[in-house]
MARGUSE-404119 format. One line per field, with one value per residue (C-alpha): residue number from 1; x, y, z. Coordinates in Angstrom, 2 decimals, always signed. Layout:
bagu	c(NUM/...) .
c1	c(X/...) .
c2	c(Y/...) .
c3	c(Z/...) .
***
This chain:
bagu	c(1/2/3/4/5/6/7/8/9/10/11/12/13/14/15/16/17/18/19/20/21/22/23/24/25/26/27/28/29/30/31/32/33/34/35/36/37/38/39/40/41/42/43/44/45/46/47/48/49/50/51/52/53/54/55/56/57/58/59/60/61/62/63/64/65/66/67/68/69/70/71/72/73/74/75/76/77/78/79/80/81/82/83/84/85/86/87/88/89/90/91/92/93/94/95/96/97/98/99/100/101/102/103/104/105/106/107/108/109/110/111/112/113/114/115/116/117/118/119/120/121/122/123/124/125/126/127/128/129/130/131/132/133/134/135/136/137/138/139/140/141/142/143/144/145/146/147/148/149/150/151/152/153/154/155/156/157/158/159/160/161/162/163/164/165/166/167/168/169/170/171/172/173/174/175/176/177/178/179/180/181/182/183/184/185/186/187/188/189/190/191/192/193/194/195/196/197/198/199/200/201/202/203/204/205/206/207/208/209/210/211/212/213/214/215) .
c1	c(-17.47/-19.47/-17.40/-18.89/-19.25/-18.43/-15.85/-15.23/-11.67/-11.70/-9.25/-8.94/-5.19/-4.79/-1.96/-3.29/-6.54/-4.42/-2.32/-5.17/-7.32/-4.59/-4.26/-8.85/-8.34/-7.32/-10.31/-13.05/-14.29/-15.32/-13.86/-15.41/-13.51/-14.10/-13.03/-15.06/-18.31/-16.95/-17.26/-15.83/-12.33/-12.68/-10.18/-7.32/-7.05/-5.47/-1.84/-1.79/-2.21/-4.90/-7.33/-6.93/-7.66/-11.14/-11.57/-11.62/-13.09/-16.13/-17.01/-17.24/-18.98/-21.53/-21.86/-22.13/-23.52/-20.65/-18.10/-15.09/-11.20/-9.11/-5.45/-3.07/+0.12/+3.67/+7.28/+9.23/+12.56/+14.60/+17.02/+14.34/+12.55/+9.78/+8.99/+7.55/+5.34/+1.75/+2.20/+4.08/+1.55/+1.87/+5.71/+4.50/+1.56/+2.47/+0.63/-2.00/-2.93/-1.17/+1.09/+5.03/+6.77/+10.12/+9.75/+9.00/+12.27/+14.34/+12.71/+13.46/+16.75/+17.65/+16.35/+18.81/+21.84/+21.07/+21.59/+24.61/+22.83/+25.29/+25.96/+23.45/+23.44/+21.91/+19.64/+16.74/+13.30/+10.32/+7.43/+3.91/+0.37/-2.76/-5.63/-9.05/-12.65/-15.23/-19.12/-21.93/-23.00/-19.68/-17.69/-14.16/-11.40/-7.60/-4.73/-1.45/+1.95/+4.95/+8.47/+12.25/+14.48/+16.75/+16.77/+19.15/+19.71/+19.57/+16.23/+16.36/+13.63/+9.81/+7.98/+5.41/+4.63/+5.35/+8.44/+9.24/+12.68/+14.22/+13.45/+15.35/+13.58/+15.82/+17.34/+17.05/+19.41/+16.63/+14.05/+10.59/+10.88/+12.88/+10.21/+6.97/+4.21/+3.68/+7.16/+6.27/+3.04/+2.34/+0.41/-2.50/-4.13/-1.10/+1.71/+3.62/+5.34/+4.41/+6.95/+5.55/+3.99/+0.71/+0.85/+1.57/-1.42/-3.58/-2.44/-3.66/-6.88/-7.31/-6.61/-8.43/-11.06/-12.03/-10.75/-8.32/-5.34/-1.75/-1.30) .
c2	c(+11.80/+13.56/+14.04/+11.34/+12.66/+9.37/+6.66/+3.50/+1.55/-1.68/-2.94/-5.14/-3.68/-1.11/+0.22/+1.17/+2.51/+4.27/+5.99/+6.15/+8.00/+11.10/+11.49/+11.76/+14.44/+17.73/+16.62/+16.66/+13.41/+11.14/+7.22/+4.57/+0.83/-2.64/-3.40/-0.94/-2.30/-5.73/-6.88/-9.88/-10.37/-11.93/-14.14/-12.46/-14.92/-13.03/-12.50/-9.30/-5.91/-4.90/-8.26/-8.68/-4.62/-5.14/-8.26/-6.13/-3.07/-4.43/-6.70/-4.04/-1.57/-4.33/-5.13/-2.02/+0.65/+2.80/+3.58/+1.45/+1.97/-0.83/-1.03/-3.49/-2.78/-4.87/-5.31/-6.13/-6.80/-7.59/-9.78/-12.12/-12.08/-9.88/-11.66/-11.30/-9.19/-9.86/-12.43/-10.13/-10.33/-14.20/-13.94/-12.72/-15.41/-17.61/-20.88/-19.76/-17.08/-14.42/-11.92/-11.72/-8.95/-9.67/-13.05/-11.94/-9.49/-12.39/-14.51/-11.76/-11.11/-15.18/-15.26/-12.33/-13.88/-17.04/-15.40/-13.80/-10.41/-8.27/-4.72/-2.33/-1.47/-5.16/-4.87/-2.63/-2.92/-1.05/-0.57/-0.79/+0.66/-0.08/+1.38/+0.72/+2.78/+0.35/+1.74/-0.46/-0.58/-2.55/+0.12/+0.81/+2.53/+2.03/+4.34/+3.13/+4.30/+2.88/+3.92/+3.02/+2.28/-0.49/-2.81/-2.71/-4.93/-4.92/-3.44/+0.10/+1.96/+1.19/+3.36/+2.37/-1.18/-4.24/-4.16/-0.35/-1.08/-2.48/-0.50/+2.87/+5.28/+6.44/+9.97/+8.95/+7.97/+6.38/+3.85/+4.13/+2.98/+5.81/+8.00/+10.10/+9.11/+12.57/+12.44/+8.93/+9.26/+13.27/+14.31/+17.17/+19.05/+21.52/+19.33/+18.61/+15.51/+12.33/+10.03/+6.54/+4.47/+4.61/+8.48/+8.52/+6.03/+8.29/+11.66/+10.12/+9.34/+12.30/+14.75/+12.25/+10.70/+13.73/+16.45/+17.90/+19.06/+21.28/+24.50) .
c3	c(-10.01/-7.34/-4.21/-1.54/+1.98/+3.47/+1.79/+2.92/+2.64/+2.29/+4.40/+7.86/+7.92/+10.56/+9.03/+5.72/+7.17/+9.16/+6.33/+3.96/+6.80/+6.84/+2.96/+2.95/+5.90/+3.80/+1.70/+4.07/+3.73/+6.40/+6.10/+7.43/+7.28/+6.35/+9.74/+11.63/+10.25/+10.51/+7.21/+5.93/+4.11/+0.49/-0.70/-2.71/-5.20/-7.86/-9.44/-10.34/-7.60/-9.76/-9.37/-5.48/-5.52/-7.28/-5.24/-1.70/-3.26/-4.69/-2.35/+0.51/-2.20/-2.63/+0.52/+2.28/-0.31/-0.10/-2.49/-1.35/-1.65/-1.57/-1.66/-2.62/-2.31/-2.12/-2.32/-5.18/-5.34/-8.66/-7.74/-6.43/-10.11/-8.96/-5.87/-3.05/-5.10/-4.96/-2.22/+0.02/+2.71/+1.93/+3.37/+6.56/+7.14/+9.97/+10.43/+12.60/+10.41/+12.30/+10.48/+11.65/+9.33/+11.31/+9.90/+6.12/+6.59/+7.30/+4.42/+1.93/+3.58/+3.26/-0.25/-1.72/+0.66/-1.08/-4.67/-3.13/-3.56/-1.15/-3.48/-2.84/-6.63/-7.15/-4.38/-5.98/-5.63/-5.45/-3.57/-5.44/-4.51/-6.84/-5.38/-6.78/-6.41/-6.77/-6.76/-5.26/-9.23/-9.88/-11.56/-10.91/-11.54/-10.49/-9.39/-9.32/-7.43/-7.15/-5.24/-6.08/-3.71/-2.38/+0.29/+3.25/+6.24/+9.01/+9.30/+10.66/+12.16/+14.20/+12.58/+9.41/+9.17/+6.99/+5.06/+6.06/+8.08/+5.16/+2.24/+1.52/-1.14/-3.46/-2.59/+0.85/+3.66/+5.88/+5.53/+5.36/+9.19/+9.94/+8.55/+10.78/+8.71/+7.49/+5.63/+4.34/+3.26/+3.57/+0.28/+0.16/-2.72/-4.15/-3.57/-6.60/-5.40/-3.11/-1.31/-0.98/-3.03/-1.07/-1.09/-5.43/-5.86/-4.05/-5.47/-9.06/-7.28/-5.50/-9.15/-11.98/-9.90/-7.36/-9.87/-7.54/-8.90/-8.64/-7.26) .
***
Protein backbone atom coordinates (compact mmCIF):
# COMPACT_ATOMS: atom_id res chain seq x y z
CA UNK A 1 0.00 0.00 0.00
CA UNK A 2 0.86 3.65 -0.45
CA UNK A 3 2.30 5.09 2.74
CA UNK A 4 -0.67 7.45 4.24
CA UNK A 5 0.53 10.76 5.63
CA UNK A 6 -2.05 10.75 8.29
CA UNK A 7 -3.50 7.38 10.09
CA UNK A 8 -6.07 7.23 12.34
CA UNK A 9 -6.36 4.58 15.41
CA UNK A 10 -9.31 3.60 16.33
CA UNK A 11 -9.35 3.63 19.80
CA UNK A 12 -11.08 5.73 22.88
CA UNK A 13 -8.17 4.00 25.08
CA UNK A 14 -5.57 6.46 26.04
CA UNK A 15 -3.24 3.94 26.67
CA UNK A 16 -3.07 2.26 23.39
CA UNK A 17 -3.15 5.53 21.46
CA UNK A 18 -0.58 6.32 23.54
CA UNK A 19 1.73 3.26 22.73
CA UNK A 20 0.59 3.01 19.21
CA UNK A 21 1.49 6.89 18.72
CA UNK A 22 5.44 6.08 19.59
CA UNK A 23 5.77 2.89 17.35
CA UNK A 24 4.10 5.50 13.97
CA UNK A 25 6.87 8.17 15.15
CA UNK A 26 10.19 6.65 13.45
CA UNK A 27 7.85 6.41 10.44
CA UNK A 28 6.84 9.84 9.89
CA UNK A 29 3.35 9.54 9.96
CA UNK A 30 0.97 11.75 11.64
CA UNK A 31 -1.98 9.82 13.90
CA UNK A 32 -4.99 11.17 14.54
CA UNK A 33 -7.59 9.15 17.14
CA UNK A 34 -11.03 7.97 17.40
CA UNK A 35 -11.13 9.90 20.47
CA UNK A 36 -9.67 13.10 19.27
CA UNK A 37 -12.31 13.52 16.61
CA UNK A 38 -14.85 12.20 18.96
CA UNK A 39 -16.16 9.49 17.17
CA UNK A 40 -18.33 6.99 18.49
CA UNK A 41 -17.39 3.48 20.07
CA UNK A 42 -19.10 0.44 18.20
CA UNK A 43 -20.11 -2.40 20.07
CA UNK A 44 -17.47 -5.23 20.30
CA UNK A 45 -19.69 -7.93 19.87
CA UNK A 46 -17.42 -10.51 18.74
CA UNK A 47 -15.50 -13.69 20.19
CA UNK A 48 -12.61 -13.72 18.54
CA UNK A 49 -9.59 -10.55 18.68
CA UNK A 50 -9.89 -10.54 15.10
CA UNK A 51 -13.94 -9.61 14.79
CA UNK A 52 -14.00 -6.83 17.57
CA UNK A 53 -10.61 -5.55 15.57
CA UNK A 54 -12.62 -5.12 12.21
CA UNK A 55 -15.55 -3.95 14.25
CA UNK A 56 -13.49 -0.62 15.58
CA UNK A 57 -11.39 -0.36 12.49
CA UNK A 58 -13.94 -0.11 9.95
CA UNK A 59 -16.28 1.75 11.53
CA UNK A 60 -13.85 4.76 12.13
CA UNK A 61 -12.44 4.11 8.39
CA UNK A 62 -16.03 4.59 7.29
CA UNK A 63 -16.76 7.11 9.24
CA UNK A 64 -13.99 9.35 8.98
CA UNK A 65 -12.25 8.66 5.48
CA UNK A 66 -9.09 7.70 6.89
CA UNK A 67 -7.41 4.54 7.00
CA UNK A 68 -8.04 3.29 10.60
CA UNK A 69 -5.95 0.98 13.01
CA UNK A 70 -7.62 -0.75 15.56
CA UNK A 71 -6.27 -2.92 18.19
CA UNK A 72 -7.55 -5.56 20.20
CA UNK A 73 -5.56 -6.94 22.41
CA UNK A 74 -5.96 -9.24 25.81
CA UNK A 75 -4.86 -11.52 28.42
CA UNK A 76 -4.91 -15.08 28.39
CA UNK A 77 -4.13 -17.22 30.92
CA UNK A 78 -4.13 -21.19 30.66
CA UNK A 79 -5.07 -22.29 33.73
CA UNK A 80 -8.26 -20.27 33.44
CA UNK A 81 -9.13 -22.19 29.93
CA UNK A 82 -8.24 -19.23 27.85
CA UNK A 83 -10.06 -16.72 29.78
CA UNK A 84 -10.21 -13.58 30.32
CA UNK A 85 -9.31 -13.51 26.75
CA UNK A 86 -11.41 -11.54 24.51
CA UNK A 87 -13.44 -10.17 27.39
CA UNK A 88 -10.48 -8.93 29.26
CA UNK A 89 -11.60 -5.41 29.15
CA UNK A 90 -15.02 -7.07 30.28
CA UNK A 91 -13.11 -8.02 33.80
CA UNK A 92 -12.38 -4.52 34.42
CA UNK A 93 -16.04 -3.00 33.63
CA UNK A 94 -17.54 -1.74 36.76
CA UNK A 95 -21.25 -1.07 36.89
CA UNK A 96 -21.24 2.38 35.92
CA UNK A 97 -19.29 1.75 32.98
CA UNK A 98 -16.06 2.86 34.42
CA UNK A 99 -12.92 0.69 34.05
CA UNK A 100 -11.05 -0.54 37.50
CA UNK A 101 -7.90 -2.75 36.36
CA UNK A 102 -7.07 -3.21 40.21
CA UNK A 103 -10.35 -4.87 40.30
CA UNK A 104 -9.81 -7.21 37.09
CA UNK A 105 -6.20 -8.13 38.84
CA UNK A 106 -7.94 -9.36 41.79
CA UNK A 107 -10.66 -11.23 39.64
CA UNK A 108 -7.96 -13.02 37.70
CA UNK A 109 -5.93 -13.40 40.82
CA UNK A 110 -9.26 -15.06 42.72
CA UNK A 111 -10.02 -17.15 39.70
CA UNK A 112 -6.39 -19.06 39.54
CA UNK A 113 -6.43 -19.20 43.69
CA UNK A 114 -9.70 -20.86 43.22
CA UNK A 115 -8.13 -23.65 40.85
CA UNK A 116 -5.36 -23.75 43.36
CA UNK A 117 -3.04 -22.36 40.62
CA UNK A 118 0.03 -21.33 43.06
CA UNK A 119 3.43 -22.78 40.88
CA UNK A 120 4.58 -20.33 38.62
CA UNK A 121 5.20 -23.16 36.02
CA UNK A 122 1.19 -23.54 35.93
CA UNK A 123 0.62 -19.99 35.87
CA UNK A 124 1.37 -19.15 32.04
CA UNK A 125 -0.31 -17.00 29.89
CA UNK A 126 0.15 -14.78 27.20
CA UNK A 127 -0.55 -11.55 26.09
CA UNK A 128 -2.30 -11.12 22.53
CA UNK A 129 -2.43 -8.07 20.04
CA UNK A 130 -4.50 -8.34 16.66
CA UNK A 131 -4.31 -5.24 14.97
CA UNK A 132 -6.40 -4.59 11.92
CA UNK A 133 -6.02 -1.83 8.83
CA UNK A 134 -9.32 -1.20 7.64
CA UNK A 135 -9.69 1.29 4.37
CA UNK A 136 -12.79 3.57 4.04
CA UNK A 137 -13.52 0.97 0.93
CA UNK A 138 -13.94 -1.84 3.61
CA UNK A 139 -10.76 -3.70 3.08
CA UNK A 140 -8.62 -5.01 5.75
CA UNK A 141 -5.94 -6.68 6.73
CA UNK A 142 -4.76 -8.08 10.26
CA UNK A 143 -1.42 -8.30 12.14
CA UNK A 144 -1.14 -10.35 14.97
CA UNK A 145 1.42 -10.49 18.12
CA UNK A 146 1.40 -12.25 20.94
CA UNK A 147 3.89 -12.47 24.23
CA UNK A 148 4.62 -15.46 26.75
CA UNK A 149 4.98 -14.98 30.03
CA UNK A 150 3.46 -15.80 33.44
CA UNK A 151 1.48 -14.20 35.89
CA UNK A 152 2.69 -13.15 39.34
CA UNK A 153 1.03 -11.56 42.33
CA UNK A 154 1.10 -9.28 43.88
CA UNK A 155 1.06 -6.85 41.14
CA UNK A 156 4.38 -5.04 40.80
CA UNK A 157 4.98 -1.91 39.08
CA UNK A 158 2.77 1.70 37.85
CA UNK A 159 3.91 1.91 34.79
CA UNK A 160 1.81 0.60 31.40
CA UNK A 161 -1.75 0.06 31.96
CA UNK A 162 -4.31 -2.77 32.26
CA UNK A 163 -3.03 -6.02 33.28
CA UNK A 164 0.81 -4.83 33.10
CA UNK A 165 1.66 -5.31 37.03
CA UNK A 166 0.91 -8.81 36.88
CA UNK A 167 2.27 -10.27 33.86
CA UNK A 168 6.09 -11.16 33.59
CA UNK A 169 7.42 -11.76 29.86
CA UNK A 170 9.32 -14.60 29.66
CA UNK A 171 13.19 -13.98 30.01
CA UNK A 172 12.29 -11.30 32.23
CA UNK A 173 12.51 -10.60 35.96
CA UNK A 174 9.99 -7.61 35.87
CA UNK A 175 6.60 -7.01 34.73
CA UNK A 176 5.41 -5.15 32.04
CA UNK A 177 4.64 -2.52 34.96
CA UNK A 178 8.07 -2.40 35.83
CA UNK A 179 8.89 -1.53 32.30
CA UNK A 180 9.53 2.53 30.59
CA UNK A 181 7.40 2.20 27.72
CA UNK A 182 10.26 2.29 25.38
CA UNK A 183 11.52 -1.17 26.79
CA UNK A 184 7.91 -2.48 26.63
CA UNK A 185 6.81 -1.46 23.55
CA UNK A 186 10.17 0.08 21.81
CA UNK A 187 10.17 -1.24 18.08
CA UNK A 188 11.55 0.93 14.91
CA UNK A 189 12.45 -0.04 11.33
CA UNK A 190 15.90 -2.34 11.76
CA UNK A 191 15.12 -3.93 14.91
CA UNK A 192 15.14 -7.58 14.70
CA UNK A 193 13.10 -8.27 17.76
CA UNK A 194 9.91 -6.63 19.61
CA UNK A 195 8.96 -7.12 23.33
CA UNK A 196 5.23 -6.85 23.77
CA UNK A 197 2.60 -8.08 22.15
CA UNK A 198 1.44 -4.64 20.95
CA UNK A 199 5.01 -3.88 19.65
CA UNK A 200 5.17 -7.73 17.54
CA UNK A 201 1.64 -6.96 16.03
CA UNK A 202 2.87 -3.80 14.77
CA UNK A 203 6.34 -4.82 13.53
CA UNK A 204 4.29 -7.35 11.05
CA UNK A 205 2.31 -4.30 10.10
CA UNK A 206 4.88 -1.98 9.80
CA UNK A 207 7.25 -4.74 7.24
CA UNK A 208 4.11 -6.53 5.12
CA UNK A 209 1.68 -3.75 5.04
CA UNK A 210 4.13 -0.50 4.80
CA UNK A 211 7.03 -2.62 3.24
CA UNK A 212 9.46 -1.80 5.85
CA UNK A 213 11.71 -4.30 6.75
CA UNK A 214 15.23 -5.61 8.68
CA UNK A 215 18.40 -4.04 8.69
Amino acid sequence: MTVPETILVASHNAGKIAEITELFTPLGIRVTSAAELDLPEPAEEGDTFEANAATKALAAARASGLPALSDDSGLVVDALDGAPGVYTADWATLEDGSRDFQIAMQKVEDALQARGVTDPARRTGRFVSVLCLAQPNGDVSFFRGEAEGTLVWPPRGNLGFGYDPVFQPEGHERTFGEMPSEEKHGWKPGDAEALSHRARAFKRFAEECLGLTRA
